[in-house]
C-alpha positions in Angstrom: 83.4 105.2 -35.5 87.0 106.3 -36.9 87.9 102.6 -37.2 84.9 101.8 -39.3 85.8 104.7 -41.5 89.0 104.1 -41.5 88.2 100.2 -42.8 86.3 101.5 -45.7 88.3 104.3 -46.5 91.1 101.8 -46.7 89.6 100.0 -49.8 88.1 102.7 -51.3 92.1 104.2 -51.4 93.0 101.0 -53.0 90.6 101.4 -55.5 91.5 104.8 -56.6 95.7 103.4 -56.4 94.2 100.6 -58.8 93.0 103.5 -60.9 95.9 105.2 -61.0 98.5 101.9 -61.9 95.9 101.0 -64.5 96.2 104.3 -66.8 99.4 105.5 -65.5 102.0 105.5 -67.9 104.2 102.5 -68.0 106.9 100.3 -69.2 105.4 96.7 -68.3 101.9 95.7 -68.6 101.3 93.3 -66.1 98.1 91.2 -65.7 98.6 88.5 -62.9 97.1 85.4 -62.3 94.8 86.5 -59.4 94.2 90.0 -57.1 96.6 88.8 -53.9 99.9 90.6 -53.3 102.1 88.1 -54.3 100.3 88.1 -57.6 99.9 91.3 -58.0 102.1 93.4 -55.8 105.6 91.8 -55.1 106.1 91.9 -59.0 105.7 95.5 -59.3 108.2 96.2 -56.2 110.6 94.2 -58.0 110.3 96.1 -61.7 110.8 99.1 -59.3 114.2 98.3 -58.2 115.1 98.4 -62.4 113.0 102.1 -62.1 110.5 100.6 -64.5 106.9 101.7 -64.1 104.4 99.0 -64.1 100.9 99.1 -65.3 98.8 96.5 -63.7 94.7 95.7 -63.8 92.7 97.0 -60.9 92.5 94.5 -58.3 88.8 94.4 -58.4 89.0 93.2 -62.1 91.3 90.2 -60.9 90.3 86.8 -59.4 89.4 87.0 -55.8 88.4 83.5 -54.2 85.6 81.9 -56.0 84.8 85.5 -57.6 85.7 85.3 -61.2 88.2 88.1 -62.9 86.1 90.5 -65.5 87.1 88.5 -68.7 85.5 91.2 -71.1 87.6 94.3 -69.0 90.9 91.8 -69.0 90.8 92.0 -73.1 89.9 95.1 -73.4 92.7 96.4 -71.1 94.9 93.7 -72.8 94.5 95.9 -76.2 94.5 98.8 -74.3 98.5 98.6 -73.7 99.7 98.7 -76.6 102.7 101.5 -75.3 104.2 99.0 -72.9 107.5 97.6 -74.0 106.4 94.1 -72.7 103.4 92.2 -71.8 103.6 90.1 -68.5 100.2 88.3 -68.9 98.9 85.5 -66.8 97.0 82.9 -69.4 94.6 81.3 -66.8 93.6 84.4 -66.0 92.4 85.7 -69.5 90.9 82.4 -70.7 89.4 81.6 -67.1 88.9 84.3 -65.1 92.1 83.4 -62.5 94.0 80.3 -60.6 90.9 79.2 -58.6 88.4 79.6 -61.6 90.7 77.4 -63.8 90.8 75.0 -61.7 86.7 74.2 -61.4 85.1 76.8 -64.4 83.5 74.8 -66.7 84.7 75.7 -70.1 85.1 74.0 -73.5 89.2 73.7 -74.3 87.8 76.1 -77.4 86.5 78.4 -75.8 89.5 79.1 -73.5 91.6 78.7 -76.8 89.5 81.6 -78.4 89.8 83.9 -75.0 93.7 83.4 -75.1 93.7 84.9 -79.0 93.4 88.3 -77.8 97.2 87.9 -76.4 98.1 86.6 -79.7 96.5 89.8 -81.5 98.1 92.3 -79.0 101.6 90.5 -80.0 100.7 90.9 -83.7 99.7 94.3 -83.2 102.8 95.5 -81.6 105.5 93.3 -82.0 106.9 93.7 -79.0 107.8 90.7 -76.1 104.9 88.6 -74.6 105.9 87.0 -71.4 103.0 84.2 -70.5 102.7 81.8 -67.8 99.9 78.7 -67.5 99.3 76.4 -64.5 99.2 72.2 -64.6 95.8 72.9 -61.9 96.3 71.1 -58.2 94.6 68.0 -57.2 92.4 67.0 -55.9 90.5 70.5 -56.7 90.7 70.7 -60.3 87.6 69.3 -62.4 88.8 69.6 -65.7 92.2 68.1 -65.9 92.4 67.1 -69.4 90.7 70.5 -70.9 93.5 72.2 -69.0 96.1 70.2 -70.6 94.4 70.5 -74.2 94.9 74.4 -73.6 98.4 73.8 -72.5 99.5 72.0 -75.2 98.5 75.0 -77.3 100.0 77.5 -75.7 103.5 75.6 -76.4 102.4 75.3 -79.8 101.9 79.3 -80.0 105.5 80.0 -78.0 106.9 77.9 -80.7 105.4 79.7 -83.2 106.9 83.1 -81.7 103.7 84.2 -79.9 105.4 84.1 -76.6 109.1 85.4 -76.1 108.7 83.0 -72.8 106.0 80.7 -71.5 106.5 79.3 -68.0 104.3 76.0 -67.4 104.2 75.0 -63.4 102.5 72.8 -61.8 100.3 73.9 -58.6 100.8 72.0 -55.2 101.8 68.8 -56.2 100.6 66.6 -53.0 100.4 63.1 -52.7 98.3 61.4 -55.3 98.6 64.8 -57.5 98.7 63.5 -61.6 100.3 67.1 -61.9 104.0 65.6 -62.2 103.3 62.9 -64.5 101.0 65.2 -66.9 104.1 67.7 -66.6 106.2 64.8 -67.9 103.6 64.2 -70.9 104.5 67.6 -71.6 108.2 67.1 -72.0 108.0 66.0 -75.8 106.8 69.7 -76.9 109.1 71.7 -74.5 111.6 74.2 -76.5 114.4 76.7 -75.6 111.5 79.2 -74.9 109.1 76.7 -72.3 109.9 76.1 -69.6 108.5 73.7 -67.1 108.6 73.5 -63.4 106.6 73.3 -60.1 105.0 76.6 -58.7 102.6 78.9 -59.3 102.7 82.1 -57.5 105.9 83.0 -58.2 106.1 83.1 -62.0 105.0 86.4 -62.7 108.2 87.8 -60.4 110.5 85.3 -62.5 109.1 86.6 -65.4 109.7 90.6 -64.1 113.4 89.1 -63.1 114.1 87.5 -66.5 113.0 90.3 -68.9 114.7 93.2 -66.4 117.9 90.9 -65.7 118.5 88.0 -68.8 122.2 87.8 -68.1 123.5 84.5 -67.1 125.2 84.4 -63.3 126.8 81.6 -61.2 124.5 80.0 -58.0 126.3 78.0 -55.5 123.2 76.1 -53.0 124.0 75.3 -49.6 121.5 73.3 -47.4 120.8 73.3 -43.7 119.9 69.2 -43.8 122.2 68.1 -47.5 120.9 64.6 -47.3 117.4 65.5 -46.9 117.7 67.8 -50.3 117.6 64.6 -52.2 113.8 63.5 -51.2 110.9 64.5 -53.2 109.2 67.6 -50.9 105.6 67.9 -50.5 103.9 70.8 -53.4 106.8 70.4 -55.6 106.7 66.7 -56.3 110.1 65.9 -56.8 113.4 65.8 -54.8 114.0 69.2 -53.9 117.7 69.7 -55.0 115.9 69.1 -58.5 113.3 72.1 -58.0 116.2 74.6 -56.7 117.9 74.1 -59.9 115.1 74.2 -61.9 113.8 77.4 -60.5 117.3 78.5 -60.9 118.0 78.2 -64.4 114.3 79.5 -64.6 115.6 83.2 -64.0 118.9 82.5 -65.2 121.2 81.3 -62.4 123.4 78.1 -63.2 124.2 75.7 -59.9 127.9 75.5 -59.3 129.9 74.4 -57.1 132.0 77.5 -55.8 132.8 80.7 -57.0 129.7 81.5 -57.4 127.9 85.3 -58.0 125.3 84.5 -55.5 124.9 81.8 -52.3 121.6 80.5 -51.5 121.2 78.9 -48.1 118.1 76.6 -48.0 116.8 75.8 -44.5 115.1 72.8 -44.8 115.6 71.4 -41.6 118.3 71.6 -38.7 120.1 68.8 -36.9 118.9 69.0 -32.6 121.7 71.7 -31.8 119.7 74.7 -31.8 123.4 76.7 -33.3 123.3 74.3 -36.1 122.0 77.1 -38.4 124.2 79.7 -36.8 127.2 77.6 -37.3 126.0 77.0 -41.1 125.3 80.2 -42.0 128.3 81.9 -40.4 130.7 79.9 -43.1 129.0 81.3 -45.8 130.5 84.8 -47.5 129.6 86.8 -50.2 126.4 88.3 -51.8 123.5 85.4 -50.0 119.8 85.3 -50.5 118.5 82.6 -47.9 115.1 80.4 -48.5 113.6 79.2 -45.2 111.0 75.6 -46.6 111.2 74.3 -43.2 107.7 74.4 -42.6 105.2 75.5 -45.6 103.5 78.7 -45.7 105.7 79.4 -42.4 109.0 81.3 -41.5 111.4 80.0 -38.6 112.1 82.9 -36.4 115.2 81.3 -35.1 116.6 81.3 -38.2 116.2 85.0 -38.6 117.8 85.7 -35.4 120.5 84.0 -36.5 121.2 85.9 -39.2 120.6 89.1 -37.6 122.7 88.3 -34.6 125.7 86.9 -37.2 125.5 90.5 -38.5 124.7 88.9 -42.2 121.6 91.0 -43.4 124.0 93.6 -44.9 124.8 90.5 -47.4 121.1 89.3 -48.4 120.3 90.1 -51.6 116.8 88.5 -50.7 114.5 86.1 -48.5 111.9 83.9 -48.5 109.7 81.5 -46.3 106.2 82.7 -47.4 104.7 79.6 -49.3 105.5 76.3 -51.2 108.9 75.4 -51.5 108.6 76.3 -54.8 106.7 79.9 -54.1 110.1 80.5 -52.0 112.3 79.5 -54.2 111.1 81.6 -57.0 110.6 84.9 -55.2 113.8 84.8 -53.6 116.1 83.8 -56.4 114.0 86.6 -58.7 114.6 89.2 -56.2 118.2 88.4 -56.3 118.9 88.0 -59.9 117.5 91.4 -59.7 119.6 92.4 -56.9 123.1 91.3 -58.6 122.2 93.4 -61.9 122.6 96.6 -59.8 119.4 98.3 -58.1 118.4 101.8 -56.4 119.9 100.5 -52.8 117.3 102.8 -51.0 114.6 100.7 -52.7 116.7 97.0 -52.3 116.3 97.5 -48.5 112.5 98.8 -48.9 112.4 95.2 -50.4 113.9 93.3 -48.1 112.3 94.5 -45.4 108.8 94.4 -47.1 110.0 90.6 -47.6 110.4 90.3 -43.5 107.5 91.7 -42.5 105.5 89.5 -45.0 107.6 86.2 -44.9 108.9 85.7 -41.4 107.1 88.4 -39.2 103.2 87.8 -40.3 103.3 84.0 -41.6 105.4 83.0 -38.2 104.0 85.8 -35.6 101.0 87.7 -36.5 99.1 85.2 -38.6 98.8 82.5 -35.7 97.8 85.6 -33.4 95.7 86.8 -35.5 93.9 83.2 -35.3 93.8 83.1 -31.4 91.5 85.4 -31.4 89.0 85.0 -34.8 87.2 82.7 -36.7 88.9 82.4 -40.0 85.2 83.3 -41.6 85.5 86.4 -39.4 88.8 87.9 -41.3 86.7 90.3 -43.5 85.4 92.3 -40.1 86.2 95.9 -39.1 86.9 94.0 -36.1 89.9 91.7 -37.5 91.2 94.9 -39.5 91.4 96.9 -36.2 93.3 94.4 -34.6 95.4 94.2 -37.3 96.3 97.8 -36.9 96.4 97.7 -32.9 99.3 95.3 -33.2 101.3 96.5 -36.3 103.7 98.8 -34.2 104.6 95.7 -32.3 106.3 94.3 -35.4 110.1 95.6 -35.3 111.8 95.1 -39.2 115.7 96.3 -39.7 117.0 98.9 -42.1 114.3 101.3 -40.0 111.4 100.8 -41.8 107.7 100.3 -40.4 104.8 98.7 -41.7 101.9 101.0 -42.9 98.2 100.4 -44.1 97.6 96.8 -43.4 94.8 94.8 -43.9 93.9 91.2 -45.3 92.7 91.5 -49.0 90.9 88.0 -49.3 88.8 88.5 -46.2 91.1 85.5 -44.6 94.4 84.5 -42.8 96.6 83.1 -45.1 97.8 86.8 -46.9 97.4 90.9 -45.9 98.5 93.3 -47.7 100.4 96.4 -46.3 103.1 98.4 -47.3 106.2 99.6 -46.0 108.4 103.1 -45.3 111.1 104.5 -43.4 110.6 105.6 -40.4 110.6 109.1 -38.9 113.6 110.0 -37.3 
């Protein structure tokens, strides 16, 4: 009985935290482009390590699967945060209700057009920076393709017309067959030095966070596990991946060189047979290193990790990632890191890094394929599923001594949780 109480309880807490980052006092505003963590959560820990306080709309407002955001709340909150020193705003998610709706809702260009004015009048009204992202939609899902791109081409007109201090446009999980690259290249002509355009999706809003908290320039030097392989287009980004590394570099402020660099990113996309390859790699790397593991999508390598924990190198990451999309890893990590460099509370960098095992190597490479084994994927949203969930937690070991607390899987499926993590009792 405890466990069914303790399932409930569970959301109604995160209800009542939704409250409380909704009207508590803030410095960013920040309405993402759906209700998972990634979206919703890693954003806000990021701010955190600048001490900035971040507002953000209940996740029961948000888009959740085929459940539409609350539009009317969304602009109404919108006008509501007129205190915050910045707005982080996710424009698929105020003129459609959130990534999946904007891929299938069906809704006149206008219409979407009129939703988006309410982010123009909250700029008008307070002058202050508007930082805006809108997806190119993925294929074959997306019903509306040209409606979308009428709606994009006028959000660049509005950034050039000031309305936006930055607007990110990304492509979503370019596959084969996708027409999101080539409509991205239509888009070229009306780019300016505040657009910028890019694969991803889920990893804006963090770029965003990192490139209002942390605008300074700094040097990235990009090793890769397999160099020759770099230089073939990689499945979701649509294009050779050394291409989307220094795109979503320059898109939080990092240029590529070639040594000397303020930061080392080690891409692991792929190893030669010998097992040390990786070992041997990252043991000739020095210095300040955030590593991206794109081996396999949506999946960490564990041997990778080892690696680096058995080299002795996790004192020198300033972040990880091997959660999603090439592109979803590449932009988390490098924002985290750009964050990193600037100079954070080093009690809350670890708190980070840590939170970024347990989500990207311990539950996408461990606990997500046991949790599988033993339910249906339509069986994620059971009391049963969440009490596993707990059973096994304090079988998942992270470094720095922290422990995971208060999991459970927010979209009644497999592919994300959400849980949090502190230090451990002595």
């Amino acid at each position: 009985m405890w466990l069914v109480c303790y399932f409930w309880n569970m959301k109604r807490l995160l209800i009542s935290a939704a409250l409380l980052s909704s009207f508590a006092s803030a410095q960013i505003a920040l309405l993402p482009l759906d209700s998972r963590p990634v979206n919703r959560v890693y954003p806000v820990k990021l701010a955190s390590l600048k001490d900035k306080e971040t507002r953000v709309l209940p996740w029961y407002r948000l888009g959740r699967g085929q459940t539409s955001g609350d539009i009317e709340i969304m602009h109404e909150w919108i006008m509501q945060q007129t205190d915050a020193e910045v707005l982080i705003v996710s424009l698929d998610s105020v003129a459609y209700g959130g990534l999946v709706q904007s891929r299938g809702v069906d809704l006149p260009a206008e219409t979407a057009i009129e939703r988006l004015k309410v982010v123009r009048e909250w700029k008008e009204k307070t002058g202050k920076p508007v930082y805006a992202s809108i997806t190119i939609p993925r294929h074959p899902d997306a019903k509306f393709r040209e409606r979308n791109l009428t709606v994009i081409r006028e959000m660049m007109q509005w950034a050039k017309e000031g309305v936006f201090t930055d607007l990110r446009v990304t492509w979503d999980d370019a596959v084969t067959g996708s027409p999101a690259v080539k409509e991205a290249e239509s888009l070229k002509p009306l780019l300016a030095p505040n657009i910028r355009l890019y694969p991803g999706a889920d990893e804006v809003a963090s770029a965003l966070v990192a490139s209002y908290l942390s605008p300074e320039p700094r040097t990235l030097r990009v090793v890769f596990s397999d160099p020759a392989k770099a230089k073939e287009v990689i499945k979701y980004d649509g294009l050779p991946l050394i291409d989307s590394v220094k795109l979503h570099a320059g898109s939080v402020g990092f240029q590529v060189v070639e040594e000397n660099a303020d930061l080392t990113l080690f891409v692991f996309n792929g190893s030669k047979q010998d097992p040390r390859f990786t070992a041997i790699a990252l043991n000739r790397l020095s210095g300040p290193l955030s590593v991206v593991d794109i081996n396999r999508v949506n999946q960490g390598t564990v041997r990778l990790w080892k690696d680096l924990t058995t080299l002795k190198r996790t004192p020198d990451l300033m972040s990880l990632s091997g959660w999603g999309t090439p592109g979803n890893n590449l932009g988390t990590a490098l924002a985290h890191a750009k964050l990193a460099l600037s100079g954070v509370d080093p009690e809350k960098q670890q708190e980070t890094l840590a939170y970024e095992y347990a989500n990207d190597v311990l539950f996408s490479a461990l606990l997500r394929p046991d949790i599988r084994k033993h339910f249906q994927e339509n069986q994620m949203g059971s009391k049963e599923a969440w009490e596993y969930l707990q059973k096994v937690i304090p079988e998942l070991k992270l470094f720095s001594g922290y422990v995971i607390k208060g999991a459970g899987l927010p979209w009644d499926r497999s592919f994300e949780w959400e849980f949090d993590v502190e230090k451990a009792e002595p």
